[in-house]
N, C-alpha and C positions, 0 to 999 in steps of 0.2 A: 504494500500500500504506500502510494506517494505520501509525501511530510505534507502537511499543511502549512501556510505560510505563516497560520501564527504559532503553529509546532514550533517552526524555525525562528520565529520570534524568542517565544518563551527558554528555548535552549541558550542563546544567545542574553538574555537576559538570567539566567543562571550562572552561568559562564563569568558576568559581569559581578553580580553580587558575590557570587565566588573570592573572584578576582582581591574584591572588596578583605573579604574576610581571608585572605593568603598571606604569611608572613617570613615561608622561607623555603625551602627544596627536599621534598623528601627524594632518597634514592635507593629504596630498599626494592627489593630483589623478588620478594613473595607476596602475592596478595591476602590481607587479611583484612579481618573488621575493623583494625583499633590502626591503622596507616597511617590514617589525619587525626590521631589523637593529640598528637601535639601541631604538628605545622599549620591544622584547619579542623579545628573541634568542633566548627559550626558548619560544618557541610551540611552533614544530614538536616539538622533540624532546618536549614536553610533551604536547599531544595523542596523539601516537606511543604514549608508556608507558600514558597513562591508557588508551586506546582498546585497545590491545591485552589489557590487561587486564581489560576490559569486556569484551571478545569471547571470552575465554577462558570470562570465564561465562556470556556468552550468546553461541553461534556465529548466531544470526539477527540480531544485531545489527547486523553490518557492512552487510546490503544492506539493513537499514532505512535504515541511515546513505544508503547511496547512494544510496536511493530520493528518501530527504526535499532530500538538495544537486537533484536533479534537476526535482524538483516544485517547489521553491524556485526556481531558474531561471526553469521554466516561465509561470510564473505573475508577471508584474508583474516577471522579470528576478530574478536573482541576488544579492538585499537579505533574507534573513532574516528577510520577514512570514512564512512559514512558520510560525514558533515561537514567534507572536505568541497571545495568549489573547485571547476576544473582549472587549469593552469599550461602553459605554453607545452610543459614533459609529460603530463599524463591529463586522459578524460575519468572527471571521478564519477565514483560508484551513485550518486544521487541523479543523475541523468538517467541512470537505468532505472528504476522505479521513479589563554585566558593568563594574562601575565598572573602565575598563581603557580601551586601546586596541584592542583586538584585538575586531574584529566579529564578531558571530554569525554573518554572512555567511560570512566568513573562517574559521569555527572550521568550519560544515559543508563548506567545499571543501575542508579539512585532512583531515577526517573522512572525507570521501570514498573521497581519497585514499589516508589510512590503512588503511582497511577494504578497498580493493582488494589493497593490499602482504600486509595481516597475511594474508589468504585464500587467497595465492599466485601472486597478479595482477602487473603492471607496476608500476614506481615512473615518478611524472611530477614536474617541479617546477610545483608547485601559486603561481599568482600572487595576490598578495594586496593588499589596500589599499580591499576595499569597506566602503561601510560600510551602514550598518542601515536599512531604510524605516520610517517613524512610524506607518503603518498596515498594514493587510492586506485581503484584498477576499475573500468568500466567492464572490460572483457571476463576478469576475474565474478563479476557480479551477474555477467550475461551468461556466464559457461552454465547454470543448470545447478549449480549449487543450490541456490533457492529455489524449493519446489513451487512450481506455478498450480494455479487454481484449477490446471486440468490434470492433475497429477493421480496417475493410479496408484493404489494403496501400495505395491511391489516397488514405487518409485518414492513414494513418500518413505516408507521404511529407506528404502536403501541411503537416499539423501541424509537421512537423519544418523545412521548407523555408518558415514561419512567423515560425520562430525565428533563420531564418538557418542552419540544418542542413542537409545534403544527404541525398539518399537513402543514399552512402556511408555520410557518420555516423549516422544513424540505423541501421542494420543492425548499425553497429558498439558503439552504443550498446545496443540489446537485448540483446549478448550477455551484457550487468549480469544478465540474467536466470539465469544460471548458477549463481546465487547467492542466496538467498530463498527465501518460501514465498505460496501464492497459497490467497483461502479459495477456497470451495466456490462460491459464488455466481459467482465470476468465470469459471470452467471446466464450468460444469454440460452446459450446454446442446452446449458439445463434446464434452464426453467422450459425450453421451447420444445427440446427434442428428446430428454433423457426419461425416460418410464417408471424410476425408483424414486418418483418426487410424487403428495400428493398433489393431488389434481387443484386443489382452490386454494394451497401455499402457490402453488402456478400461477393460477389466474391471475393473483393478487400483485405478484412480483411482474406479470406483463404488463401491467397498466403505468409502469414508468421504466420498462424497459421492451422498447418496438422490435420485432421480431430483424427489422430489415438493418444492416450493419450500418452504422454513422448518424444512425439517428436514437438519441438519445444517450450516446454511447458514455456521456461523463455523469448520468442521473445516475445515484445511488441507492443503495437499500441497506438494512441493519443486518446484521450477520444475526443476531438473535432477535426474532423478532417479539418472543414474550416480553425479557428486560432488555433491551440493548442500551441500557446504560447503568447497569449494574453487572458486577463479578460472579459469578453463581454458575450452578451445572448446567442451569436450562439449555444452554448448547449440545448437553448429552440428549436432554429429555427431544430435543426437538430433530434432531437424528434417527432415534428409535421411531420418530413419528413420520419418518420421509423428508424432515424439512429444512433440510440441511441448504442453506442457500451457494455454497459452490458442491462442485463435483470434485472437488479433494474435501471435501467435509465428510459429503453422503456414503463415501468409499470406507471412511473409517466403521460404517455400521450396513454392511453388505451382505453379509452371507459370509465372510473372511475373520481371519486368524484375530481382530483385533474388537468383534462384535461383545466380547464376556468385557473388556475391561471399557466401551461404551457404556454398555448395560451397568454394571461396575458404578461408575462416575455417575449413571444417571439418577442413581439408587443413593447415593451416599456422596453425602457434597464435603466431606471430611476426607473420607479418602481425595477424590478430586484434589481438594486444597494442599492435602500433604504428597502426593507425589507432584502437583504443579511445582510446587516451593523446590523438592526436590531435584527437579530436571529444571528451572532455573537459576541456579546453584550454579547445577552441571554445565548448564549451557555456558556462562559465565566465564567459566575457568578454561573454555577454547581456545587457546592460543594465544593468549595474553601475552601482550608486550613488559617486561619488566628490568628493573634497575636501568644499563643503560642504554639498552636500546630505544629507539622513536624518541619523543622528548613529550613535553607539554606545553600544549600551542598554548599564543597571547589570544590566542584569537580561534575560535574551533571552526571557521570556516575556510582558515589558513596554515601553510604551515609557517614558522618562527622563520 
């Protein structure tokens, strides 16, 4: 899912008050909880306020946020080319979809994390200490590492189990889908043509999105359409019901290997919560840049 502009806003404005609150260089080597205990004691609670606050005026904020920690990940590991702008030597990874100590990397698994809490989700202790890659890769981000929304379940596993994810985490990890909105382009071809969806979640979803390509193609819809602005399993329950609005949703509750731990999650929103926390954790610790490799931008849409 693309950032929204005031996504990029709000980062950017993080970044700044951060800034604010930085008063020397950490350079340790492993990521952990207590990193910015001395150099930036007020990270967390700082992110916290501002973020909630953002969210207040835009409630699609937050699964932007977790979108982008997770694409971030994905791609080249969990270093904040992400939020990189392109440059003369390389096209960054945002096309394809802070004078301080505290990395960008860092500020979006804060973010993440905030954005699951303020929406009614789990609270995790989020480890910190990465720091920033100097470039970004367009191609690195096109090659298929990120599974797209028509992704067969055989491909969603394998992507995941890529990264070092299991099919656990990953099942556990869509359920982020709870929370956001998907355009038109990404849903079309199911709502129009696919048979394991019911029939009046269909209808419903054709009415702002036209069968014929170009037209209507940036209108959107809510991935969960019970709460779509709260954290909770209904994304399992609405699965078991057919109504999974893409076709990498619907796939995880098919007739397939991953239908007991749908069922699973849709029964018990305790479980859900402790393996989500669980796998992003996991996800987190993917290739993290540390001590002194990358650096820590002044500026997270540049490098230093």
């Amino acid at each position: 899912m693309a950032l929204s502009s005031s996504a990029a806003i709000n980062i950017a404005a993080l970044a700044l008050v951060l800034l604010a609150l930085s008063g020397g260089t950490a350079t340790s080597a492993q990521l952990s909880q207590n990193f910015y205990s001395k150099t930036c004691p007020k990270v967390f609670s700082t992110v916290k306020s501002v973020l909630r606050s953002a969210i207040t005026k835009e409630r699609r904020l937050g699964a932007s946020l977790l979108r982008l920690h997770f694409h971030d990940c994905f791609v080249n590991g969990c270093d904040g080319s992400i939020l990189l702008d392109d440059t003369s030597s390389f096209t960054g990874e945002k096309t394809a979809l802070c004078h301080g100590v505290v990395s960008c990397a860092d500020i979006l698994a804060i973010a993440a994390r905030d954005s699951v809490v303020t929406l009614g989700g789990p609270f995790w202790d989020v480890k910190v200490g990465r720091r920033d890659s100097k470039t970004a890769s367009l191609s690195a981000a096109n090659s298929g590492v990120i599974p797209p929304p028509t992704s067969t379940l055989t491909n969603l596993i394998s992507r995941f189990r890529a990264q070092g994810l299991s099919a656990k985490d990953m099942v556990a990890l869509s359920g982020a889908h709870t929370i956001g909105k998907a355009r038109c382009t990404s849903f079309r071809n199911r709502i129009y043509n696919e048979t394991d969806i019911d029939v009046s979640f269909a209808k419903i979803r054709q009415r702002k999105c036209p069968r014929t390509s170009g037209s209507g193609d940036n209108n959107v819809a809510v991935l969960d359409f019970q709460t779509p602005n709260s954290f909770d399993n209904n994304y399992y329950k609405n699965l078991i019901n057919k109504r999974g609005l893409l076709h990498s949703d619907q796939v995880l509750f098919n007739g397939g290997s991953t239908d007991s731990l749908v069922r699973q999650y849709s029964q018990n929103d305790k479980s859900f919560d402790s393996d989500f926390v669980a796998a992003m954790i996991k996800m987190g610790d993917i290739k993290p840049l540390t001590g002194s490799k990358g650096e820590i931008r002044k500026n997270c849409r540049r490098v230093n």
